[in-house]
N, C-alpha and C positions, 0 to 999 in steps of 0.2 A: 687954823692955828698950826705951826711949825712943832716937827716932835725938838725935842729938846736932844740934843746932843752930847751923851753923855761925858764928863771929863776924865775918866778913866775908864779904860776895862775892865771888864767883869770880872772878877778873881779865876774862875775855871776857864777861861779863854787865854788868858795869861800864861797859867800853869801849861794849860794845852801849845799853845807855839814855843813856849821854852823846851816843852816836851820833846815837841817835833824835831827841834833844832840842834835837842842834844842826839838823838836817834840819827838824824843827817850825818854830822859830828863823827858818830862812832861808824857808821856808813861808809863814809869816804875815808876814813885811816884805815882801816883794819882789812884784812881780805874777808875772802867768803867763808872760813871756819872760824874767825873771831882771833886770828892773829896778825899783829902788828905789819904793816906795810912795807916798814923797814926790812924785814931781811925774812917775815915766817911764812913767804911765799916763794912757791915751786917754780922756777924759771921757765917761761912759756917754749913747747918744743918748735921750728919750726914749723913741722907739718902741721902743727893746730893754728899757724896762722888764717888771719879773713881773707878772703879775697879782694884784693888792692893793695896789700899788705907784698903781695910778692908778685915778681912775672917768672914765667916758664916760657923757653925755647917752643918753636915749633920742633916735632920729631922729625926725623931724618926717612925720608919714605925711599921705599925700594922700588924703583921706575919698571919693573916688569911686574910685581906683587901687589904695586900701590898702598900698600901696608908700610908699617914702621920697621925699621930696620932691626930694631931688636924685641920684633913680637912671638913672646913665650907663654904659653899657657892662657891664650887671648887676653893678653897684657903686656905694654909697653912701659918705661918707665921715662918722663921728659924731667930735666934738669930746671930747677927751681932757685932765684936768687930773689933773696927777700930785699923790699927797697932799701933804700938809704937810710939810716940813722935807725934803724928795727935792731932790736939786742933778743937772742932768741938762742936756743940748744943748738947746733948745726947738728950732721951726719955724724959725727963722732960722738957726740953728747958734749962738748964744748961751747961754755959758754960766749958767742963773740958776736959783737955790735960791726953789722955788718954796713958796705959805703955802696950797695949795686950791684958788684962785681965777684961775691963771692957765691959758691957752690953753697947755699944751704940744707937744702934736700932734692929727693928725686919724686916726682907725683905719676903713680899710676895712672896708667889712660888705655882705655877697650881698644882692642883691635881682634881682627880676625886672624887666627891660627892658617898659614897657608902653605908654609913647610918648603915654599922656595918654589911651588908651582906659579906657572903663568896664568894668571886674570881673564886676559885676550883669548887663550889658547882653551884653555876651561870653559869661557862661554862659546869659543866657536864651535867646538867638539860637541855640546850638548846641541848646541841648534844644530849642527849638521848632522851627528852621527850618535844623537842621545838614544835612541833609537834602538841601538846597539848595544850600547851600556860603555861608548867608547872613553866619555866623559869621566865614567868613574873607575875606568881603567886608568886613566891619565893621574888625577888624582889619589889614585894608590888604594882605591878600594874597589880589588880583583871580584871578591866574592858576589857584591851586588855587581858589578860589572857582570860574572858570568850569569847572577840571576836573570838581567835583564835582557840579556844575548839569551837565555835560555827560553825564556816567554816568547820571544820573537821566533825563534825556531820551532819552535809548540804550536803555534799558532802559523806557520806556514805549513809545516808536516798536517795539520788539521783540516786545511781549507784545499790539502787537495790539486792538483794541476793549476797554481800560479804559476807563470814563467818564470817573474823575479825570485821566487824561494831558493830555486836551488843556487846563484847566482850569490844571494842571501849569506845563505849557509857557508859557501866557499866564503865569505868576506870574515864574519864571526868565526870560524875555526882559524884562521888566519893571524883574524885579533887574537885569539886566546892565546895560539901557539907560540905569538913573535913577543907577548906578554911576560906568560909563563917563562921565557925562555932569561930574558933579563935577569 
């Protein structure tokens, strides 16, 4: 035997989807503090846009650093233009519905701090003459530099009749001198 199908709903089934549907209702007009869509909402900045919402420039790299050309405090800043038809805060706090082509923020991006030193020049010095502490002479820290020129002389004066020490020694007072002297 077939259940019988009822011809109407249940009275609390009823009440429950009109419920729901006024909840939707007030859902999708109002923002998220219970004011009106129209106008009691905070215009989005662009930096809180989503990602696809905007593209950013590659940064401009500096061919002997490999680094970004304007890296300060291990941060770079690339220039960000929100897509087409997006209405968002820009850089001034202006609100403007932007077409692709406008400036609307700048988005930080990591980089290494390197003060204008060479890359190349940095890693040849440590594999050839790290040794020395030539490396960290180069990159502008004298003190570990003479530290580790200091060890090395320590340890030849220790060991005594090597022939390469004294040889050594003339190269590190050399470095420190023509250092120092800068």
């Amino acid at each position: 035997m077939a259940a019988a199908w009822p011809s109407r709903p249940a009275v609390p089934e009823a009440v429950a989807a009109q419920l729901l549907g006024v909840l939707w209702f007030m859902s999708v007009s109002t923002g998220p503090w219970g004011a009106a869509a129209a106008g009691g909402e905070e215009m989005l900045k662009c930096e809180d846009l989503k990602v696809g919402q905007y593209i950013c420039k590659d940064p401009k790299i500096n061919d002997a650093t490999q680094e970004p050309v304007n890296c300060t405090n291990y941060t770079a800043d690339v220039e960000c233009f929100p897509a087409p038809n997006i209405t968002c805060k820009d850089l001034h706090g202006n609100e403007t519905h932007f077409t692709g082509k406008e400036l609307g923020f700048r988005k930080p991006i990591s980089c290494r701090n390197v003060n204008g030193y060479s890359y190349k020049v940095a890693v040849a010095l440590s594999l050839f003459l790290g040794w020395l502490g030539a490396d960290r002479f180069y990159l502008g820290y004298p003190a570990l530099g003479r530290e580790i020129a200091m060890r090395e002389v320590k340890g030849c004066t220790d060991s005594r009749g090597l022939p390469f020490c004294d040889i050594l020694v003339v190269i590190i007072f050399v470095l420190l001198i023509g250092k120092l002297s800068d």
